[in-house]
Wavefront OBJ file of the C-alpha trace (Angstrom):
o trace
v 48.005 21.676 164.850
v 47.311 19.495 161.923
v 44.067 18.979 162.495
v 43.315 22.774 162.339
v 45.160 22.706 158.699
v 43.284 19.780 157.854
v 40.141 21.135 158.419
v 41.053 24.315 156.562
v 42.149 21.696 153.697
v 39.088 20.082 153.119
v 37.697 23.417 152.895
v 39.458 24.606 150.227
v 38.945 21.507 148.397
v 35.447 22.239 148.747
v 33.865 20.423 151.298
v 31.191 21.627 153.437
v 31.360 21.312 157.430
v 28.966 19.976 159.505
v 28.382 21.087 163.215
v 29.267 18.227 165.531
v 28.274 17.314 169.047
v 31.682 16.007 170.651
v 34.967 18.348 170.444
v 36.997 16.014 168.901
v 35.394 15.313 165.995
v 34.854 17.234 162.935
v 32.568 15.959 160.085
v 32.991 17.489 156.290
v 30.433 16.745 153.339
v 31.170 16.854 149.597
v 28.064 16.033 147.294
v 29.311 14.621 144.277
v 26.849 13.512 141.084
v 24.286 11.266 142.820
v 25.928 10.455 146.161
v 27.527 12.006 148.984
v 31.334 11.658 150.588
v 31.515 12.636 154.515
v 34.694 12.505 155.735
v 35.016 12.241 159.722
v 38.005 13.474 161.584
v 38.304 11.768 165.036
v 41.053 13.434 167.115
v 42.330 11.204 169.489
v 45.862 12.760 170.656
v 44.268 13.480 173.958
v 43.323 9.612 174.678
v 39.533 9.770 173.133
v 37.783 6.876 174.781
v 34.841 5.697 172.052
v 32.978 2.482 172.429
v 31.785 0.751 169.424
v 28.675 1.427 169.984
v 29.360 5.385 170.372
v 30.994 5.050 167.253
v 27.850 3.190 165.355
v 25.842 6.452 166.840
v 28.315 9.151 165.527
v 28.361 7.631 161.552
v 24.599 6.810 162.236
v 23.864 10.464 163.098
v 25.803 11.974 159.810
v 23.872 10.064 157.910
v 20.538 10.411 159.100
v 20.822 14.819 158.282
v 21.127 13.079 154.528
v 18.683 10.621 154.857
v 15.845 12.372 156.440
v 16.827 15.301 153.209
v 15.646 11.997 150.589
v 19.254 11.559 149.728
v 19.886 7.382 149.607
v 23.621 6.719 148.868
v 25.356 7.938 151.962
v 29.617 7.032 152.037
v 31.323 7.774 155.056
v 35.064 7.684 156.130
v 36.581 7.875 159.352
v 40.367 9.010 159.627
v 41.620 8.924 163.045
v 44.574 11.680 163.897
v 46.537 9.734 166.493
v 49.851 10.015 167.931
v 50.076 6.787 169.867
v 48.800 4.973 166.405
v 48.834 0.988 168.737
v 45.836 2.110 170.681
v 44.207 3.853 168.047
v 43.708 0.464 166.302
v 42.380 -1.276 168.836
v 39.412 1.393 168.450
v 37.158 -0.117 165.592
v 39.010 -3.057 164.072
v 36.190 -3.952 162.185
v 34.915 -1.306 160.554
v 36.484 -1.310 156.615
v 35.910 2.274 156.107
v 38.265 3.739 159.066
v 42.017 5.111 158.287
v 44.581 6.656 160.698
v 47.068 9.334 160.348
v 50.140 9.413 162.700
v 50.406 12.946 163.805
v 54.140 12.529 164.997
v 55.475 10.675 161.464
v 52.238 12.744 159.357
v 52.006 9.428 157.257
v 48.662 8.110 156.320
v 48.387 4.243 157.424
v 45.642 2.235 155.766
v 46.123 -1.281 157.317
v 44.892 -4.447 155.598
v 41.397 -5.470 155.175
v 40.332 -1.666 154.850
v 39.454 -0.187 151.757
v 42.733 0.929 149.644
v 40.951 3.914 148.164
v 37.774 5.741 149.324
v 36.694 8.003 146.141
v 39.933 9.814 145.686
v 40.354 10.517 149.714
v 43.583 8.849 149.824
v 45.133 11.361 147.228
v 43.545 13.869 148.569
v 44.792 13.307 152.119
v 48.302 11.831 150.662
v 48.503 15.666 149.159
v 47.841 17.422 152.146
v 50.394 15.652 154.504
v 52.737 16.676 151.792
v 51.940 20.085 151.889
v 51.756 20.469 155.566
v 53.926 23.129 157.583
v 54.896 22.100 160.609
v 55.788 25.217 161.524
v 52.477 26.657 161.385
v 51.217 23.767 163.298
v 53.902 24.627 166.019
v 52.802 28.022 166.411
v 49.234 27.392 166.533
v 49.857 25.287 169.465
v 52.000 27.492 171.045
v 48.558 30.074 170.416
v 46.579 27.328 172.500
v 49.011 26.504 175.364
v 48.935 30.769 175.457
v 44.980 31.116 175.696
v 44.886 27.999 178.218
v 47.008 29.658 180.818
v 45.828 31.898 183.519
v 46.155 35.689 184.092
v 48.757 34.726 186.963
v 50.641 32.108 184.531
v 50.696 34.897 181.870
v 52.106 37.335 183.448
v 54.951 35.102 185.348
v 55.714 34.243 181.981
v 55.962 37.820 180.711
v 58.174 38.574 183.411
v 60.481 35.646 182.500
v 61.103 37.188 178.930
v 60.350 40.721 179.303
v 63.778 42.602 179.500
v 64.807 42.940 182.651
v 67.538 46.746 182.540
v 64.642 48.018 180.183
v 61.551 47.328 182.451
v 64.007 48.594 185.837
v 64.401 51.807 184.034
v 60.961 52.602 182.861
v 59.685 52.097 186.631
v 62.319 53.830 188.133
v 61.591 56.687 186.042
v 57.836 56.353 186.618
v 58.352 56.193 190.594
v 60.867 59.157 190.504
v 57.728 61.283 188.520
v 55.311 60.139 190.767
v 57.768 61.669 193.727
v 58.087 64.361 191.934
v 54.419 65.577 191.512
v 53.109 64.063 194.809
v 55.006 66.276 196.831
v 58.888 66.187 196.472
v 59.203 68.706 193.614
v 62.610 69.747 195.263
v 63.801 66.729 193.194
v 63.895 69.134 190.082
v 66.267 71.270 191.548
v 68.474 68.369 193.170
v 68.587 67.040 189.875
v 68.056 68.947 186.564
v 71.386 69.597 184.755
v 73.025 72.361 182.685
v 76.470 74.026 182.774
v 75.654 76.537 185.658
v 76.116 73.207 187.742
v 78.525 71.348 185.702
v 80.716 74.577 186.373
v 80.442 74.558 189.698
v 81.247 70.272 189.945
v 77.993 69.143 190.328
v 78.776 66.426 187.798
v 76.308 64.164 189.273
v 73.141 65.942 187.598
v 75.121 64.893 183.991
v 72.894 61.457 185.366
v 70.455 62.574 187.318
v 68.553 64.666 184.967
v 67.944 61.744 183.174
v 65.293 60.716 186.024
v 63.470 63.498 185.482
v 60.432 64.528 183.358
v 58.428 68.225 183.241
v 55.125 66.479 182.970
v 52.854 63.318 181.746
v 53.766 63.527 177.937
v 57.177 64.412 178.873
v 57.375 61.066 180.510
v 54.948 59.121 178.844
v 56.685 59.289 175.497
v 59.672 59.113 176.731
v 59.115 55.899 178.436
v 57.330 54.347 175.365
v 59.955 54.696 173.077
v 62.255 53.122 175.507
v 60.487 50.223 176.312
v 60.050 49.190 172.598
v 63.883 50.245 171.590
v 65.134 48.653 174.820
v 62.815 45.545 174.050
v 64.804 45.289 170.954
v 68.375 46.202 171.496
v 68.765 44.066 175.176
v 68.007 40.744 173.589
v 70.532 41.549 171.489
v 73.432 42.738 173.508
v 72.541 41.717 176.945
v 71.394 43.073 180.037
v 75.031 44.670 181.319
v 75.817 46.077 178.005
v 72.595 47.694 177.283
v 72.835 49.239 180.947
v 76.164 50.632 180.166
v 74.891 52.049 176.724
v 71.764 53.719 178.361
v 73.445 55.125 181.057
v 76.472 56.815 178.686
v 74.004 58.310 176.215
v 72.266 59.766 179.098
v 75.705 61.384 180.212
v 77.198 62.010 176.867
v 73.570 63.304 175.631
v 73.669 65.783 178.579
v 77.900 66.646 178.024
v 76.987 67.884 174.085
v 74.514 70.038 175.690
v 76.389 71.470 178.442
v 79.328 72.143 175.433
v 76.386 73.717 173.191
v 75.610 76.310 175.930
v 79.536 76.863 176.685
v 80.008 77.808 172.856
v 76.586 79.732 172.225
v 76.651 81.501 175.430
v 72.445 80.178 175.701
v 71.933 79.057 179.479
v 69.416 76.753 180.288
v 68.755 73.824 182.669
v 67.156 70.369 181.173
v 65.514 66.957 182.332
v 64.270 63.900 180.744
v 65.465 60.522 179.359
v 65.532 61.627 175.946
v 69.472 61.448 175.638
v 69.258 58.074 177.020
v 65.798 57.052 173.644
v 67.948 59.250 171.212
v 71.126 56.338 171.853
v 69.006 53.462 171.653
v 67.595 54.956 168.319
v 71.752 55.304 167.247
v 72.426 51.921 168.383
v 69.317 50.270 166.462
v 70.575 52.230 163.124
v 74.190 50.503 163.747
v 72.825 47.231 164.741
v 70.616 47.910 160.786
v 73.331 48.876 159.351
v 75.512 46.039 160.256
v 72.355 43.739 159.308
v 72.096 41.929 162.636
v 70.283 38.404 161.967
v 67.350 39.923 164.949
v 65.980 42.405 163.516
v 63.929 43.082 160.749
v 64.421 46.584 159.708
v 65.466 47.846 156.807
v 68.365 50.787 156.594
v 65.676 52.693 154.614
v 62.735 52.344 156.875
v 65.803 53.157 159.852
v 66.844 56.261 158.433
v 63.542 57.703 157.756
v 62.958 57.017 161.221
v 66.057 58.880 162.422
v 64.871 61.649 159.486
v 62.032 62.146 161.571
v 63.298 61.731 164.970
v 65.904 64.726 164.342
v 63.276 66.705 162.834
v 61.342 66.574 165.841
v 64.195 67.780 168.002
v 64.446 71.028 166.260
v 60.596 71.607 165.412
v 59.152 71.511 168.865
v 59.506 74.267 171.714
v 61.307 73.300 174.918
v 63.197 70.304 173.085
v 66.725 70.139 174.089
v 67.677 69.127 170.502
v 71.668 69.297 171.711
v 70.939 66.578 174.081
v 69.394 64.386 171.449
v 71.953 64.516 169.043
v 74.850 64.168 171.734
v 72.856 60.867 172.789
v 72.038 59.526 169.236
v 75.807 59.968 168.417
v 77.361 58.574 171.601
v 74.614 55.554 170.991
v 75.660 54.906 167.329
v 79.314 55.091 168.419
v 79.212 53.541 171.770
v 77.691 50.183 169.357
v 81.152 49.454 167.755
v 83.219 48.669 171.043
v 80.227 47.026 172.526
v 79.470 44.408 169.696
v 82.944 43.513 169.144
v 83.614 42.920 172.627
v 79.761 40.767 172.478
v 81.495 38.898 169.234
v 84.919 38.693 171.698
v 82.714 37.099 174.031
v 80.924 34.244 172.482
v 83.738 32.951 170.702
l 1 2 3 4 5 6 7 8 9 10 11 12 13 14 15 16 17 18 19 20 21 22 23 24 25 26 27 28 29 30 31 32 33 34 35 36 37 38 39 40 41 42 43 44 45 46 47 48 49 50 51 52 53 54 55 56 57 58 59 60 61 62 63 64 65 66 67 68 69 70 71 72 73 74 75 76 77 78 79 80 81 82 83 84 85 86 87 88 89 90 91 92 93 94 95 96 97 98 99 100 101 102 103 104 105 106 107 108 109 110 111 112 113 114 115 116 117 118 119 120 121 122 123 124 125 126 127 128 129 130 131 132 133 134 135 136 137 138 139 140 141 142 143 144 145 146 147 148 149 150 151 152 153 154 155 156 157 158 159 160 161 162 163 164 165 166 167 168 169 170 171 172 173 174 175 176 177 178 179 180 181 182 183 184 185 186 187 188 189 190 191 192 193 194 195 196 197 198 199 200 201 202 203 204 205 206 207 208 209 210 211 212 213 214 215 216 217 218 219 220 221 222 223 224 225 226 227 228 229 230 231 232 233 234 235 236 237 238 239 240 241 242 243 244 245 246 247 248 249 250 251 252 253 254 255 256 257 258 259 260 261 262 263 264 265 266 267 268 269 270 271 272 273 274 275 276 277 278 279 280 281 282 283 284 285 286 287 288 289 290 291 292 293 294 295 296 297 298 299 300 301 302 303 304 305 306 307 308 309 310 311 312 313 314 315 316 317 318 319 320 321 322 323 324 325 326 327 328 329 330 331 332 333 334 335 336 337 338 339 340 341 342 343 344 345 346 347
C-alpha cells in the first residue's frame, strides 16, 4: 500500500515516528535548526469520519509532546491519502496547512488558498510518488487481504490453487500405506512388481507397485518430492498431461527394471513411487532446458540436482537405481510430445 512505502519514505529521509492513538493516522517529526516539521498522514481510503473538532485535537496533541519539551516553533502538515479525493475535501476546508494525495492517480493535489510549499515537503513528497512501485504496493495488499481471512477461507483458497492430479496422488498413496500397515499387508504381495510376475502376465503390478512404499521414509520422501515437482510441472502442462506423464514414468520406470533383471540375471521384487519423482525430475530438466517463461531454474542449478539425484540411486542400499533411471528418461522424453502437443493446443 502506499501508505506503508510512505511511511518507510519519510524514514529514510530521516524523520522520526511518533506513536499515534487512531489507526489511520501516522505522525513523523524532523527537527530542523530551531524548529520542528511534523508531517501527519491521515488515511482515509476506508471512509475516515473526522470532525473538525477531532481534527483541532489530533494537531493539538502533536504539538503539545513539543511544547511541554520547551520547544516553541511547532509546523505541522496534514496530507490526506484518499481515493475518493471529492469527500476528502469537504474534510477541513479551512485549514491552510492540509494537502491530499490521490491514491488511485498517486498525484499530489494542493488546491488553492493552501500553502504552495511547506519547508521542502512538496519535493519531498513530489519525489516519492515518483519513485513509488506499484507493484510492491499490490503485493503488500494482497499480504493483508491474506492475514485478514480465516483458517476456513485459507484453506478453501488453497484448495482452489493447489494442484489438483498432484494432491490426488500424494493421498492416494498415503491411504494405500496406511492400508498397508493397519492390517492389509497382503497388498505388498498383490502389488509389488518384478519380472517373476511380468513373466507370468501380471502386467498390472508394472502400476501398482507404484502405490506402494516399505515404510515411513520410504513414503515420506517420496511423497515430498512429488508434491513440490508436481506443484511445479502441473501448472505448467495441465492436469491431464501431467497425469499421463506420472503414470508412464511409473510404468516405464518399472519396464527398465524388469529389462535390467532379464539381462543381469539379478531377481528382485520392488515398490514405491520413485519411478513416477525420478520423471518429474526429467521433465523439470527439459522444461529448464527449453527455458520455460515459469520457472526459475537455472540448467546449472538443474543438473547438479539431477548429479545428485543419480548419485543417490546408486549410493544407498535397497534403491532400485534401474527404476529411477528408466523413469527419469521416460520423463525427459515423454516432455517433447507432450509440450508440442500443449503448444498444438493453445494456438
Amino acid at each position: 500500500m502506499i501508505r506503508q512505502q510512505f511511511e518507510r519514505y519519510l524514514k529514510e529521509e530521516g524523520f522520526l515516528e511518533l506513536q499515534s492513538n487512531l489507526q489511520e493516522v501516522s505522525a513523523f517529526v524532523k527537527v530542523e535548526n530551531n524548529f520542528i516539521n511534523i508531517l501527519q498522514l491521515i488515511d482515509y481510503k476506508k471512509n475516515l469520519y473526522l470532525s473538525t473538532e477531532q481534527y483541532e485535537e489530533i494537531n493539538e496533541a502533536v504539538k503539545k509532546v513539543f511544547l511541554d519539551r520547551g520547544v516553541s516553533e511547532i509546523h505541522v502538515l496534514n496530507v490526506i491519502l484518499a481515493e475518493d479525493i471529492q469527500k476528502a475535501r469537504g474534510l477541513f476546508p479551512q485549514d491552510p496547512f492540509c494537502w491530499y494525495i490521490d491514491v488511485s492517480t498517486e498525484q499530489l493535489i494542493i488546491e488553492e488558498g493552501k500553502t504552495p510549499d511547506f519547508y521542502g515537503m512538496k519535493s519531498l513528497i513530489e519525489r516519492f510518488l515518483n519513485s513509488y512501485d506499484k507493484q510492491e504496493a499490490v503485493s503488500q495488499e494482497e499480504a493483508e487481504e491474506i492475514e485478514t481471512k480465516t483458517g476456513w477461507e485459507r484453506f478453501t483458497q488453497y484448495m482452489k490453487e493447489a494442484p489438483k492430479v498432484t494432491l490426488s496422488l500424494v493421498i492416494v498413496n498415503v491411504v494405500i500405506f496406511l492400508l498397508c500397515i493397519c492390517g492389509m499387508p497382503f497388498l505388498y504381495e498383490k502389488g509389488e512388481t518384478g519380472l517373476a510376475y511380468i513373466l507370468q502376465g501380471e502386467w498390472y503390478r508394472l502400476l501398482s507397485a507404484t502405490f506402494l512404499h516399505a515404510d515411513v521414509d520410504h513414503i515420506f520422501s517420496n511423497m515430498i518430492l512429488l508434491y513440490f515437482l508436481g506443484d511445479m510441472i502441473e501448472k505448467i502442462i495441465g492436469k491431464g498431461r501431467f497425469f499421463t506423464l506420472c503414470m508412464l514414468s511409473g510404468i516405464l520406470g518399472n519396464v527398465v527394471s524388469s529389462f535390467y533383471e532379464y539381462m543381469t540375471g539379478i531377481t528382485y521384487t520392488s515398490i514405491g513411487a520413485s519411478g513416477i519423482v525420478y520423471g518429474l525430475i526429467g521433465a523439470l530438466l527439459y522444461l529448464v532446458i527449453r527455458k520455460n517463461k515459469d520457472l526459475n531454474i537455472s540448467v546449472t542449478r538443474m543438473i547438479i540436482m539431477v548429479a545428485y539425484c543419480i548419485y543417490s540411486s546408486f549410493a544407498g542400499e535397497n534403491i532400485n537405481a534401474a527404476a529411477h533411471i528408466g523413469g527419469f528418461l521416460a520423463g525427459f522424453l515423454l516432455m517433447f510430445p507432450l509440450s508440442l502437443r500443449r503448444k498444438k493446443h493453445e494456438c
